[in-house]
N, C-alpha and C positions, 0 to 999 in steps of 0.2 A: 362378527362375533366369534369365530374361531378363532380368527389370530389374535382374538384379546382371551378367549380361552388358553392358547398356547403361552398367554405373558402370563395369567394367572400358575397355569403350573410351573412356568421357572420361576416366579417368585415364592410359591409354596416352596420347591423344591431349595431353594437359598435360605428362606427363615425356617426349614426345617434342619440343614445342615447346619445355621446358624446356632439351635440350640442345642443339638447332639455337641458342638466344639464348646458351649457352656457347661453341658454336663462332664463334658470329658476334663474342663478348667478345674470343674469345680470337685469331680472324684480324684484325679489327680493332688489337689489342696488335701482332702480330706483322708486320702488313705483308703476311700470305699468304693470298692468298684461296680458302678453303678449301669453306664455305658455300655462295656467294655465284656459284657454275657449278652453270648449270641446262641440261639436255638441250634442246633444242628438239625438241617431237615430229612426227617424218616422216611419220607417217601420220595421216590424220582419224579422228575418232573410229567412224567407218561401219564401217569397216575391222575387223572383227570379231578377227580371228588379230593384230592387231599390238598394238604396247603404244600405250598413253596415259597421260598424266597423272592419273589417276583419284585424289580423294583418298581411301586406304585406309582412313580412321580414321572420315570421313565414310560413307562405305557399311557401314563395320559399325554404327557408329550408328543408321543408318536401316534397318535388317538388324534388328538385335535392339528397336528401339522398333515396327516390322512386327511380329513375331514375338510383342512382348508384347500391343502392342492384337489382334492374333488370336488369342491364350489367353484376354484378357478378355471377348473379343467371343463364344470359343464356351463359355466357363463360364457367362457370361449369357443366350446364347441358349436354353443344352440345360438349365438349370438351367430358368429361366423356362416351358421349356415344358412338362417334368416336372411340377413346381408346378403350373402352371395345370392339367394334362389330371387329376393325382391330385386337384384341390381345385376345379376349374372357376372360380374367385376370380381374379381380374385383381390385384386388389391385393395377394395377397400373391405373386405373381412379380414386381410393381413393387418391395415390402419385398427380395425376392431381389437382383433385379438391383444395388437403390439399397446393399445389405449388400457383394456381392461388392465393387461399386467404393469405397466407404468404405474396406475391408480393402485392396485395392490400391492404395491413398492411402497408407495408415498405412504399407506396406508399402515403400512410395517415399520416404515421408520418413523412418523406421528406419534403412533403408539408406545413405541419404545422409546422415543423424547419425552414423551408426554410422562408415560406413568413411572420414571425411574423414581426409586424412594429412595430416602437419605444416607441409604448406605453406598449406594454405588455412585455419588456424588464423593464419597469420601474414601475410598476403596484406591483410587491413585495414589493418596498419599501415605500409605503404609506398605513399606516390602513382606514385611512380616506375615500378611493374610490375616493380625488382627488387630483392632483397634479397640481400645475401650471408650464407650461415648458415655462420661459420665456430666 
C-alpha cells in the first residue's frame, strides 16, 4: 500500500502540473494573468505556526517512499532474525532478505506497468512536452 501511495502522489503531482501548463495556455491566449501571481512568503521557514511554501506533493512523496523503505527494512529485519534464531543458518536469512526485496521489486514495477494512464502512453511521441488529446 505504500508504493501505490507513492504512484498516487506522482500522479497527483503530473495532473496538477498538467493543469497549472493549461492555465498558463490559457492566460497567455487571454492576456490575463491568472497563474503567473505568486504570494511572497512573510514569514521564514523557522517560524513553526506560519505558512510557507512547502511543496505538498514533494513531501507526500518523501512521506510514503519513508514509510515504504520502513516496512521493507522491518519485514527484513524481523523476518531475518526469526530465520536465523529458528535455523541458526546465516544464509538462509541472506535467501530471506535477498526474496523479500526481489518481491518488492516485482512489486514496484507491476504497479507502474499496471497503473500508467493515457498520457504517459502517449508522452514518447511528442518532443514538445505537450500534446493536445482532442
Amino acid at each position: 500500500m505504500s508504493v501505490i501511495w507513492f504512484f498516487v502522489n506522482k500522479g497527483s503531482k503530473y495532473w496538477q502540473e498538467n493543469w497549472e501548463k493549461n492555465i498558463e495556455f490559457l492566460t497567455m491566449r487571454y492576456g490575463t494573468p491568472i497563474y503567473g501571481l505568486v504570494k511572497v512568503p512573510q514569514y521564514p521557514p523557522y517560524k513553526l505556526l506560519k505558512s510557507f511554501p512547502y511543496s505538498v506533493s514533494k513531501l507526500n512523496k518523501t512521506v510514503s517512499i519513508v514509510i515504504s523503505l520502513a516496512w521493507l527494512f522491518i519485514i527484513c529485519f524481523l523476518g531475518y532474525k526469526d530465520i536465523y534464531n529458528a535455523t541458526c543458518n546465516y544464509s538462509y536469512g541472506i535467501l530471506y532478505v535477498l526474496s523479500v526485496i526481489i518481491i518488492a521489486i516485482f512489486i514496484v514495477v507491476i504497479v507502474h506497468l499496471w497503473c500508467k494512464g493515457f498520457a504517459s502512453k502517449e508522452y514518447m511521441k511528442y518532443d514538445e512536452g505537450i500534446f493536445f488529446n482532442y
